[in-house]
C-alpha positions in Angstrom: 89.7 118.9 93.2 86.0 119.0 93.2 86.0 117.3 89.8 87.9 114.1 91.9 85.4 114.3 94.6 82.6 113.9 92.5 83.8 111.1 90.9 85.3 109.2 94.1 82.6 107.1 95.9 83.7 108.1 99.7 83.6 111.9 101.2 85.9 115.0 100.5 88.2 114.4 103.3 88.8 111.0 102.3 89.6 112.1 99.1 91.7 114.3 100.4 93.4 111.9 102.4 93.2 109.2 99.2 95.6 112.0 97.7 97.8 112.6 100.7 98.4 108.7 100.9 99.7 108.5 97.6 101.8 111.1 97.1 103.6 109.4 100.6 103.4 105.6 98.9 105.0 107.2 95.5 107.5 108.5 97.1 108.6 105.4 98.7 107.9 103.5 95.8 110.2 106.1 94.2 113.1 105.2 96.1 112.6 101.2 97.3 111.0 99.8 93.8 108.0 98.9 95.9 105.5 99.0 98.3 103.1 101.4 96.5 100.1 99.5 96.7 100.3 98.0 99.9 101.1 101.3 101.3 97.8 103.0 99.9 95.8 99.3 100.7 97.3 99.3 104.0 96.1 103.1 104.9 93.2 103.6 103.2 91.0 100.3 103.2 89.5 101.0 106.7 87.7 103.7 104.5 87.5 102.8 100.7 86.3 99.1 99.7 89.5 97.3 98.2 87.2 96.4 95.1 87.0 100.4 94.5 90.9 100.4 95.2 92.1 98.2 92.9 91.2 100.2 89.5 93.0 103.3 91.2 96.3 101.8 91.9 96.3 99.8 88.3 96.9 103.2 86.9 99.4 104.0 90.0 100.9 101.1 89.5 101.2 101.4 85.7 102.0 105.6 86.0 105.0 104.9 88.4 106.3 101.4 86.2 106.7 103.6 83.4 108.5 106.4 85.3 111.1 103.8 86.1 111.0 101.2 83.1 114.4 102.7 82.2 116.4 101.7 85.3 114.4 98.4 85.5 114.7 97.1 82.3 118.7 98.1 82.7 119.0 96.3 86.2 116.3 93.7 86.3 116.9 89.7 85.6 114.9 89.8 82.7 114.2 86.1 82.6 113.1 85.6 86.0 111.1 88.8 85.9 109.0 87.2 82.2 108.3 83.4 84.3 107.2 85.5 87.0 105.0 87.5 84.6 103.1 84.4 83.1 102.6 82.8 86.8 101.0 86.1 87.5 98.2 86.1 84.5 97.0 82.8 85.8 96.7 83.7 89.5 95.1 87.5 88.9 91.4 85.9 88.0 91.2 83.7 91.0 92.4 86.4 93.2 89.9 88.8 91.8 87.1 86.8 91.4 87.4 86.0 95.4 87.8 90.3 96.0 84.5 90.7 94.0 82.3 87.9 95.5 83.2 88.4 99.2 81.8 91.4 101.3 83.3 94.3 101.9 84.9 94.3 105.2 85.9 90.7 105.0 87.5 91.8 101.8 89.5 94.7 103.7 90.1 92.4 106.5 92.1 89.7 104.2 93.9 92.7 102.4 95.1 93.9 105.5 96.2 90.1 107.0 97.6 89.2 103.7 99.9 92.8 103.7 100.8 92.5 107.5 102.2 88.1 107.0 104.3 89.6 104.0 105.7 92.4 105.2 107.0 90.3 108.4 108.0 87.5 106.4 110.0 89.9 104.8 111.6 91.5 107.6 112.2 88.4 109.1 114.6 87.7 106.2 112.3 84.6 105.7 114.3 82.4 102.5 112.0 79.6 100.7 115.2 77.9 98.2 112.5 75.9 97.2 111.5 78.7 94.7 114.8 78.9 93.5 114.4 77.4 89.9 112.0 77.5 87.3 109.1 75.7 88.4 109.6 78.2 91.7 109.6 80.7 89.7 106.7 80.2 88.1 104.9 78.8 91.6 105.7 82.5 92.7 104.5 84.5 89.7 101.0 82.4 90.4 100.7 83.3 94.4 101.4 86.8 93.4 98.5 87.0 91.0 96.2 85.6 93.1 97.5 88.1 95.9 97.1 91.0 93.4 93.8 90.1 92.4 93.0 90.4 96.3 94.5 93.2 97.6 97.2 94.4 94.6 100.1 93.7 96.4 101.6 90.7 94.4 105.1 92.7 94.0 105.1 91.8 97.6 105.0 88.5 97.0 108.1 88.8 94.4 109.9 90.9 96.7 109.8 87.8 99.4 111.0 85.3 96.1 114.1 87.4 95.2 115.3 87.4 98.7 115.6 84.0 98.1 117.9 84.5 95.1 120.5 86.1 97.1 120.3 89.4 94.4 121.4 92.3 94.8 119.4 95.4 96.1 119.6 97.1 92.3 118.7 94.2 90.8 115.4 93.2 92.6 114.7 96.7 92.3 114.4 96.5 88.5 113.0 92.9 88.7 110.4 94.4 90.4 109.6 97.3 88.4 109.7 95.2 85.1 107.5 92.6 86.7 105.1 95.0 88.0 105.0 97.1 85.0 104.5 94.1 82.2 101.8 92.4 84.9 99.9 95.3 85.2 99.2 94.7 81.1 97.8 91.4 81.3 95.8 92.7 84.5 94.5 94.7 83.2 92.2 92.0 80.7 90.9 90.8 83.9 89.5 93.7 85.6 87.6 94.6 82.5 86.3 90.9 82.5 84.9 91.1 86.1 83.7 94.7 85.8 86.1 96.2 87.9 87.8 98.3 85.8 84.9 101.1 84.9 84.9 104.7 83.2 84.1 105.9 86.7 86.9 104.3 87.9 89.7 105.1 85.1 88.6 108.8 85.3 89.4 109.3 88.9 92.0 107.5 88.9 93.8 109.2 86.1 92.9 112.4 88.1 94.9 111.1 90.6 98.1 110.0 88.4 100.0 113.5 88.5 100.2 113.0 92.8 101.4 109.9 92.8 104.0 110.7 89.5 105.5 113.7 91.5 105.9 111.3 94.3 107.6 109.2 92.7 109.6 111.4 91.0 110.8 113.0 94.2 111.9 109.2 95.7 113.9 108.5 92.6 115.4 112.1 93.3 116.2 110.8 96.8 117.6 107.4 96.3 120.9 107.1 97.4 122.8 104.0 96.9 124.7 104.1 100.3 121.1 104.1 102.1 119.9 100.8 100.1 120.2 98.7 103.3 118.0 101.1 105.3 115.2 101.7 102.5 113.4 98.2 102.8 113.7 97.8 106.7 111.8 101.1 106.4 109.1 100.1 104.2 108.4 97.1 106.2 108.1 98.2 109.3 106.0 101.3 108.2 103.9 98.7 106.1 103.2 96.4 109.2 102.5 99.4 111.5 99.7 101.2 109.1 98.2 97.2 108.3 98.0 96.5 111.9 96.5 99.7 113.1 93.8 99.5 109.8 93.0 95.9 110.6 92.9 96.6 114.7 90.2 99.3 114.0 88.3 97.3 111.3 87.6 94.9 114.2 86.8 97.3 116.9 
């Protein structure tokens, strides 16, 4: 552990909260499909930059997709998840380039507001049939680069686009682990491009990897099929709560 704190940028106990958060997000990412990095953006940008955040949970992200590539390859819509993929590559750079060039706290500030509208759009059950073809498709895969290039929660966004296909819980579960896992390649061009992705940052968060794989490890343990209508209600609400607390103190 003191290895990881020298290479963080932020204090022991934050670290050691850094690691606490994620094994809790892998875990529910574990056993919903999801929610992994808003979970960790959601509780720990009041205290580490999203810029610094977004390296860490690219390996996270990337750890956890290949945990569960099996399931989500089986279960996914493989189509929809490869248009949502190419929307995706265009949006990351815009969404990135606006991370880098704006300040810190304003940065934080927009994570948070971005996580809190799509988590509540979600529990609202909000449907958009618009997106419901190819050219929707597409329009979604783009929204959820940008919104990964800000605060690295674009499976978010594609969690609010297959409610509007009417699928199934298993199957927007694999959608979204395919689409998160295959984004997270292309991604990964783009954070190299703007500088984001440096040796500092790959080697603490690859310290970090074997937290957030026993995590999710343990969720998968714990999924349970007859609990599927509870899981995402869950996630939500416990999204909105930690966004809304993060953002209230940002602004006190």
């Amino acid at each position: 552990m003191a290895d990881l704190w020298s290479l963080l940028p932020v204090a022991p106990a934050d670290t050691a909260l850094l690691v606490a958060i994620l094994f809790a997000a892998g875990l529910v990412r574990g056993f919903s499909g999801f929610a992994l990095s808003a979970l960790v953006m959601a509780s720990a940008a009041s205290f580490i930059a999203p810029i610094l955040l977004i390296p860490i949970l690219w390996f996270q992200e990337m750890a956890a997709s290949l945990l569960m590539a099996r399931g989500g390859w089986r279960d996914a819509d493989r189509r929809r998840a490869a248009l949502l993929v190419i929307g995706n590559w265009v949006g990351w750079p815009l969404g990135l380039w606006m991370t880098v060039s704006l300040p810190v706290a304003a940065s934080s500030r927009i994570s948070l507001s971005v996580i809190l509208v799509l988590a509540a759009l979600q529990l609202l059950k909000i449907s958009i049939p618009a997106l419901a073809n190819r050219a929707g498709t597409l329009v979604a895969g783009f929204v959820a680069g940008i919104v990964s290039g800000v605060a690295h929660v674009g499976g978010m966004v594609v969690a609010l686009y297959v409610l509007s296909q009417n699928d199934t819980a298993r199957s927007m579960r694999g959608t979204l682990v395919l689409y998160l896992f295959i984004g997270s390649l292309g991604s990964l061009v783009y954070l190299f491009s703007f500088g984001v992705m440096t040796l500092a940052a790959a080697q603490s968060a690859i310290m970090l990897v074997p937290i957030t794989i026993i995590g999710v490890w343990l969720g998968t343990k714990l999924f349970n099929p007859r609990w599927e209508p509870y899981y995402k209600p869950f996630c939500l609400c416990l999204l909105i709560g930690l966004a809304a607390l993060s953002l209230l103190r940002s602004l006190i």
